[in-house]
VOLUMGU-866506 format. One record per residue (C-alpha): residue number from 1; x, y, z. Coordinates in pm, 1 decimal, decimal comma, always signed. Each point is the difference from the previous one (the first is absolute). Last residue first. Example, Ala and Ser with C-alpha at 12.3 -4.5 7.8 and 13.67 -1.06 7.14 Angstrom:
<pts>
PT   nr         x         y         z
PT    2   +1367,0    -106,0    +714,0
PT    1    -137,0    -344,0     +66,0
</pts>
This chain:
<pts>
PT   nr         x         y         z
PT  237    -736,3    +245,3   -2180,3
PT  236      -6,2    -242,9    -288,3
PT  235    +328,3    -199,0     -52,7
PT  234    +208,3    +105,7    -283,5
PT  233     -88,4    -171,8    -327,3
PT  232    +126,8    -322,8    -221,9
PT  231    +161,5    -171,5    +349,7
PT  230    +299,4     -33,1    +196,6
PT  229    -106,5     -88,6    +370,1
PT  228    +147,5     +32,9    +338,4
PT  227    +110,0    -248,7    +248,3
PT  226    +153,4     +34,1    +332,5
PT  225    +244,8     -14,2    +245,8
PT  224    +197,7    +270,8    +177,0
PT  223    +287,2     +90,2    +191,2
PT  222     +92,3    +343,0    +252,1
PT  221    +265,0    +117,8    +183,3
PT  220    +249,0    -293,6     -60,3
PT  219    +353,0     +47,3    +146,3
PT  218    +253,5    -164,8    -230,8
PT  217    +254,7    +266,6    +179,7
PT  216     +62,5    +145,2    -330,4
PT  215    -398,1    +117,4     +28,2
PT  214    -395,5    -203,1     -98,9
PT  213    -247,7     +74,2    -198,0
PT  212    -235,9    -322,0    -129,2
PT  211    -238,6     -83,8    -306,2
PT  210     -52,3    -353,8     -70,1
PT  209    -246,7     -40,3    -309,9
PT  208    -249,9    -261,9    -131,9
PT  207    -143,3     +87,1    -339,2
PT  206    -346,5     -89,5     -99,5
PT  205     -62,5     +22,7    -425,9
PT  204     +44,7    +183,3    -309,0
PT  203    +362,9     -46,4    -152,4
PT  202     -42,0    -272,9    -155,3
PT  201    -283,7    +138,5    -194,3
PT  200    +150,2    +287,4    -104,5
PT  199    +199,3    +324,9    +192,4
PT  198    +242,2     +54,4    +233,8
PT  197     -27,1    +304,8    +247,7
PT  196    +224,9    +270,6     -67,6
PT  195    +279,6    +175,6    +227,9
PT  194     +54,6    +314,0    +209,9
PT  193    +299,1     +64,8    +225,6
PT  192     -95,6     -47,2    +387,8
PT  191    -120,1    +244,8    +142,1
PT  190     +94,6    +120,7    +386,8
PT  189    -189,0    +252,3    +238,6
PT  188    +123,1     +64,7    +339,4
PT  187    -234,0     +75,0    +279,2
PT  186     +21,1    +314,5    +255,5
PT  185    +103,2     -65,3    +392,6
PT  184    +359,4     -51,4     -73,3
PT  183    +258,7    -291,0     +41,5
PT  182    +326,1      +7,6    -287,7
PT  181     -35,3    -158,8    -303,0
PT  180    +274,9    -208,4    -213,4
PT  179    -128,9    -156,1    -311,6
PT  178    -243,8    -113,5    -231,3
PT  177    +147,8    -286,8    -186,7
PT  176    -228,9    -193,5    -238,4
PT  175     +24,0    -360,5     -68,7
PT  174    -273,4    -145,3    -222,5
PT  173     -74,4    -333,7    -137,4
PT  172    -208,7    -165,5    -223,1
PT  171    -131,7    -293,2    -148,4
PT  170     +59,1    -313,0    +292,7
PT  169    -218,6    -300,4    -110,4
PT  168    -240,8    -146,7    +186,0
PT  167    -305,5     +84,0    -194,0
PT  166    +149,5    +378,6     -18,1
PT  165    +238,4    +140,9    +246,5
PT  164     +90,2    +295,9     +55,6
PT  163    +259,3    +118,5    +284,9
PT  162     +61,0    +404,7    +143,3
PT  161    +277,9    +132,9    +186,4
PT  160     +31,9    +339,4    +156,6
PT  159    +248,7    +123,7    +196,0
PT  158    +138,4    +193,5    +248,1
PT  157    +415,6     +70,4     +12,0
PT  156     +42,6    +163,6    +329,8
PT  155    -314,8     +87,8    +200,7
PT  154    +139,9    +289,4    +268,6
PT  153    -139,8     -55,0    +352,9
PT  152    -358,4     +65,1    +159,4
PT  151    -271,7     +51,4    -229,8
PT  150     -59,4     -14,0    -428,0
PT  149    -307,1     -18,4    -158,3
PT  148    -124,9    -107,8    -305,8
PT  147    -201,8     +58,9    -348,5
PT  146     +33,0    -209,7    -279,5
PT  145     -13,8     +64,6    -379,8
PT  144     -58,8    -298,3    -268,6
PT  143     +14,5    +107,4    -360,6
PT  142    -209,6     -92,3    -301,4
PT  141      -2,0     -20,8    -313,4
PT  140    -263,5    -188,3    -170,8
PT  139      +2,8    -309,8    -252,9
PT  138    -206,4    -219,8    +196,9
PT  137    -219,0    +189,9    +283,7
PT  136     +74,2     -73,4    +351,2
PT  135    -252,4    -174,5    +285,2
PT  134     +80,5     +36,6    +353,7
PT  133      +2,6    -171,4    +301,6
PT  132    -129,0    -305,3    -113,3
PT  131    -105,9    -271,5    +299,1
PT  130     +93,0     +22,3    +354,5
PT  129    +360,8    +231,1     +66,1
PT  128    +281,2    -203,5    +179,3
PT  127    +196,1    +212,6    +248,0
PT  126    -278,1    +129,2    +209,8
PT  125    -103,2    +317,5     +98,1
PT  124     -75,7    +140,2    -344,9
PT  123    +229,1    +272,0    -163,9
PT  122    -300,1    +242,9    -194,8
PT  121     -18,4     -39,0    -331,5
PT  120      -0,2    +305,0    -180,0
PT  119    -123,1     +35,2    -418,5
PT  118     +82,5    +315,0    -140,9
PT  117    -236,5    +130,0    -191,0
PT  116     +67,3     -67,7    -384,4
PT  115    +134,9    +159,9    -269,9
PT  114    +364,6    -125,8     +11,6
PT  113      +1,1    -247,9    +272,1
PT  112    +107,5      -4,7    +363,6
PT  111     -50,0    -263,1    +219,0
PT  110     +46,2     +89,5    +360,1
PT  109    +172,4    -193,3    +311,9
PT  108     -93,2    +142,9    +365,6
PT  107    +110,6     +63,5    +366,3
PT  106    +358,1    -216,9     -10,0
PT  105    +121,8     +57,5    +342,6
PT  104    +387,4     -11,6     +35,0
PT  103    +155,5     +46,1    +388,9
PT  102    +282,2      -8,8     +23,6
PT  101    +204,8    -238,7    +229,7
PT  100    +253,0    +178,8    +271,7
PT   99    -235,6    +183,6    +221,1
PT   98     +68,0    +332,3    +204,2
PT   97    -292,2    +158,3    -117,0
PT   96     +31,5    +301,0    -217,5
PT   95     -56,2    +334,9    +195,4
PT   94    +318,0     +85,5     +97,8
PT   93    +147,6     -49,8    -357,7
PT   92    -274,5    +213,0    -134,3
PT   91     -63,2     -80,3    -370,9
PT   90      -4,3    +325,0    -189,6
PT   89    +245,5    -174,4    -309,8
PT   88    +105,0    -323,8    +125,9
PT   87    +195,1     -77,3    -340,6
PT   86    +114,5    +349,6     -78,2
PT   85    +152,6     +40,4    +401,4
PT   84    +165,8    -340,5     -67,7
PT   83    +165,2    +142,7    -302,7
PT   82    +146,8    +305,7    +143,4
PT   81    +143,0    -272,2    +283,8
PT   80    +194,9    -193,3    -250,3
PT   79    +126,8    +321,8    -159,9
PT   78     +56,9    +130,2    +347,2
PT   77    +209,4    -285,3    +138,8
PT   76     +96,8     +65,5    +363,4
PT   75    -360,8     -44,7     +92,8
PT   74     +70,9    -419,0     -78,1
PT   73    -307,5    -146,7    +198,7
PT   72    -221,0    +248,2    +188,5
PT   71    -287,2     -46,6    -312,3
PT   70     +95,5    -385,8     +22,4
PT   69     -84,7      -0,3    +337,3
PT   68    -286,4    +193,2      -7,8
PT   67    -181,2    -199,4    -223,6
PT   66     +65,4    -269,3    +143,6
PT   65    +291,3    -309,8    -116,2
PT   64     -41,7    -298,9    -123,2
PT   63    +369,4    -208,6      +4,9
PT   62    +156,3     -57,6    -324,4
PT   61     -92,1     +12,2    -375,8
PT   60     +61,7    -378,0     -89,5
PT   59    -104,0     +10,3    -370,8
PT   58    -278,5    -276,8    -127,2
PT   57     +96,0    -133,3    -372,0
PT   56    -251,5    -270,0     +91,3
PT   55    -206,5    -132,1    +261,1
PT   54    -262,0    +306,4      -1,2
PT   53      +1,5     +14,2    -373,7
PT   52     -14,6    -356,8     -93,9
PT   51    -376,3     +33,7    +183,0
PT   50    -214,0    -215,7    -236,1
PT   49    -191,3    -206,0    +295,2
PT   48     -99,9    -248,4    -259,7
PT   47    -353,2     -42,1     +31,0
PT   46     -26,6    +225,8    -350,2
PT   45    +117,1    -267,3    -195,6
PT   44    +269,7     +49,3    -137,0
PT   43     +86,4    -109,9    -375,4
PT   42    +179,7    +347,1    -126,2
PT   41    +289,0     -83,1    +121,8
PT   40     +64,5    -193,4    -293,0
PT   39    -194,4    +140,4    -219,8
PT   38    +257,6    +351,5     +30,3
PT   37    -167,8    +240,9    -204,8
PT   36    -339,0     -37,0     +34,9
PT   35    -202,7      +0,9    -260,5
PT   34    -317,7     +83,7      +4,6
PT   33    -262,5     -23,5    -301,5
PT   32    -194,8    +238,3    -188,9
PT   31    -241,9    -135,5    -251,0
PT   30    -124,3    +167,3    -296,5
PT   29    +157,1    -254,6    -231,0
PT   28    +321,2     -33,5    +174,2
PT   27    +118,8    +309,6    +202,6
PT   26    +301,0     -60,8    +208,5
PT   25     +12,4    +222,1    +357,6
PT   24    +309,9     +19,1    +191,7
PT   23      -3,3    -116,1    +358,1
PT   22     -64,8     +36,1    +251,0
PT   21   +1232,6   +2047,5   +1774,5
PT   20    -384,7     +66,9    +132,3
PT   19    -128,2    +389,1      -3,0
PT   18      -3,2     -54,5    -385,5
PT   17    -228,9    -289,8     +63,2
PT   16    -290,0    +208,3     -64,4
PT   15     +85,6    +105,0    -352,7
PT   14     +90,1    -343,5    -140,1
PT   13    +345,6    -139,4     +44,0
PT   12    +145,6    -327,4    -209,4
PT   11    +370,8     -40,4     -12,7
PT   10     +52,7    -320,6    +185,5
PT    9     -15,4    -219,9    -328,7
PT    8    -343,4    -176,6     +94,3
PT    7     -47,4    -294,7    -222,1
PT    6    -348,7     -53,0    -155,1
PT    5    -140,9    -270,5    -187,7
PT    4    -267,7    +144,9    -264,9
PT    3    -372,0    -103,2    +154,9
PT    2     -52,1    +250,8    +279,5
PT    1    -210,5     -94,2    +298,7
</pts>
């Protein structure tokens, strides 16, 4: 949901993952406009299934292994096994089911806003989200924090994606790498880096956004679609 085109550089960590290894804006006469930086790819409309990251640039990382297996894996190696016993932390080997796909459950996405309450919206049960989810105020910062879970087998390389689009046209995008985790029974907490909401009559208006996480395998844990609202004021409570 950011509006300044984001490339993740691989050396992002927030506090929680510790445990784990658009546009510009142009003022002209009290009007803000949007421009993206690239027009040309900018014309997408948003029925274009805009996955270039799943297809592309995708690294061949070998056979899935369990937990277990890749804990047993290499014991001659004590750097490389000092590092494993970091990553899982308290996770019981015995205990963690002998499965070779993770399992990633996305519980809840937050606003977050200077001043303001923070404003949850709770992960619906469907992919594609009826009417506006959420309304955001021109000209504020914001952040967007989500809450997950982790089961199973190691996640390697999970991330988030998100898509704008505005009357047809693509506006935004944002990559954010969140990184390694290892299965345990309390949540993770991730944030992504704040940014500001555009501002002006141009700017005011429905949005339609794709928001997915997904791993190095291409795996998908969790996508949605939906609409949300710029507009003068936040939306009353």
């Amino acid at each position: 949901m950011g509006f300044v085109e984001r490339r993740d550089n691989g050396d992002h960590k927030d506090e929680n993952s510790e445990k784990s290894v658009a546009g510009s804006e142009v003022e002209d006469s009290g009007v803000v406009t949007m421009i993206n930086r690239n027009m040309s790819e900018s014309s997408v409309s948003i029925t274009e299934d805009d996955d270039d990251e799943d297809v592309h640039g995708k690294l061949e990382i070998g056979p899935r292994k369990t937990l277990k297996e890749q804990y047993e894996a290499d014991k001659d190696d004590e750097s490389l096994m000092r590092w494993k016993e970091q990553l899982l932390g308290s996770v019981d080997i015995n205990a963690v089911a002998e499965t070779l796909d993770p399992e990633v459950k996305i519980l809840s996405l937050a606003i977050v806003s200077p001043g303001r309450q923070d404003l949850v919206l709770p992960i619906p049960d469907t992919a594609k989200i009826k009417g506006t989810w959420f309304t955001l105020k021109e000209g504020s910062r914001y952040t967007i924090r989500f809450t997950f879970q982790v089961r199973n087998n190691i996640v390697s390389g999970l991330k988030y994606t998100n898509t704008v689009w505005k009357t047809g046209l693509k506006v935004d995008r944002t990559k954010e790498m969140i990184g390694t985790f290892s299965p345990q029974q309390e949540l993770y907490t991730h944030e992504i880096p704040e940014d500001t909401t555009p501002s002006g009559m141009l700017a005011r208006g429905s949005y339609s956004a794709k928001t997915k996480f997904l791993d190095d395998d291409g795996k998908r844990y969790l996508e949605l679609n939906y609409i949300f609202d710029i507009r003068k004021d936040w939306q009353s409570p």
